[in-house]
N, C-alpha and C positions, 0 to 999 in steps of 0.2 A: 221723610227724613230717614235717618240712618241709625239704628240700636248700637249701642255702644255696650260693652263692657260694663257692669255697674247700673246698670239701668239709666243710662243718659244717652241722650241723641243729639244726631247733627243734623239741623236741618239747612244747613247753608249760612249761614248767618249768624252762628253761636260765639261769645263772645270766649276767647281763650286769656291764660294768663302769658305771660311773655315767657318764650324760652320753658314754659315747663309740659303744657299741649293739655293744662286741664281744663275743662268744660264749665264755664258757669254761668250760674242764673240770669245775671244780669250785671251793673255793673260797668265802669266806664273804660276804653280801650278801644282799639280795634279790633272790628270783625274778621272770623274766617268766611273767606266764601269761594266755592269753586269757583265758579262763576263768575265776575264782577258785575256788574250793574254798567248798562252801557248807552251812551247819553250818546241821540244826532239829530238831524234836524227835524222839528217837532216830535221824538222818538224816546220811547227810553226803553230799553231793552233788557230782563229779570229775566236770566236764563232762558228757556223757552220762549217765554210770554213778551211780545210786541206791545205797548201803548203806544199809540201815532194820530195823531190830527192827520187824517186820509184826505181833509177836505175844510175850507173856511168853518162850516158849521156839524162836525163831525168826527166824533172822539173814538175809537176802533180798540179792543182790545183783541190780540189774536195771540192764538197757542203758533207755535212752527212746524205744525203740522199741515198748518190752513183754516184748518176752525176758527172761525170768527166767532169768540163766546160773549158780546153784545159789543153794539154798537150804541154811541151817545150824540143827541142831538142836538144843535144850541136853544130847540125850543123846548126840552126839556123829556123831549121820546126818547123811550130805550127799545132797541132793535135786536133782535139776535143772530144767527146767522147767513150774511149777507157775504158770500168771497169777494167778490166785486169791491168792497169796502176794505177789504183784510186790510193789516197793518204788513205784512210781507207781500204782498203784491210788487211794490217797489222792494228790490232785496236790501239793496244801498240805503245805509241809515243816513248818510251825509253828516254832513257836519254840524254840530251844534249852533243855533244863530242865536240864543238869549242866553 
């Protein structure tokens, strides 16, 4: 995250008041976020970090860097760096199908 002024931080996601840019706890409204959050087929996309179904039984989460930091399997094994599996392998997020 990011220190602010006051002793308050941004971590991407903190929730503001409308029109005035103060920082609070919690609380109902939208969020800030550099970033948005980016949805494609089997994919969701949180800044850096890839989740992707890579494969029928096979859940990947990957930095954008390349690192694969584990992989998930439908019988229930956790794997950890596998490239071959990454979620950016394929760059193309495609299009959302559910």
């Amino acid at each position: 995250g990011t220190d602010l002024p006051g002793g308050k931080s941004l971590n991407g996601f903190d929730y503001l008041t409308e029109g005035q840019g103060d920082y609070l706890t919690g609380g109902q409204g939208l969020t800030y976020s550099t970033q948005p959050v980016i949805f494609g087929d089997r994919t969701v996309q949180i800044q850096d970090w890839r989740i992707r179904q890579v494969s029928s039984d096979l859940l990947s989460v990957t930095n954008e860097n390349g690192n694969v930091s584990r992989i998930y399997r439908s019988d229930g094994t956790v794997r950890g760096n596998a490239k071959e599996w990454g979620g950016y392998v394929i760059e193309d997020l495609g299009e959302p199908t559910c």
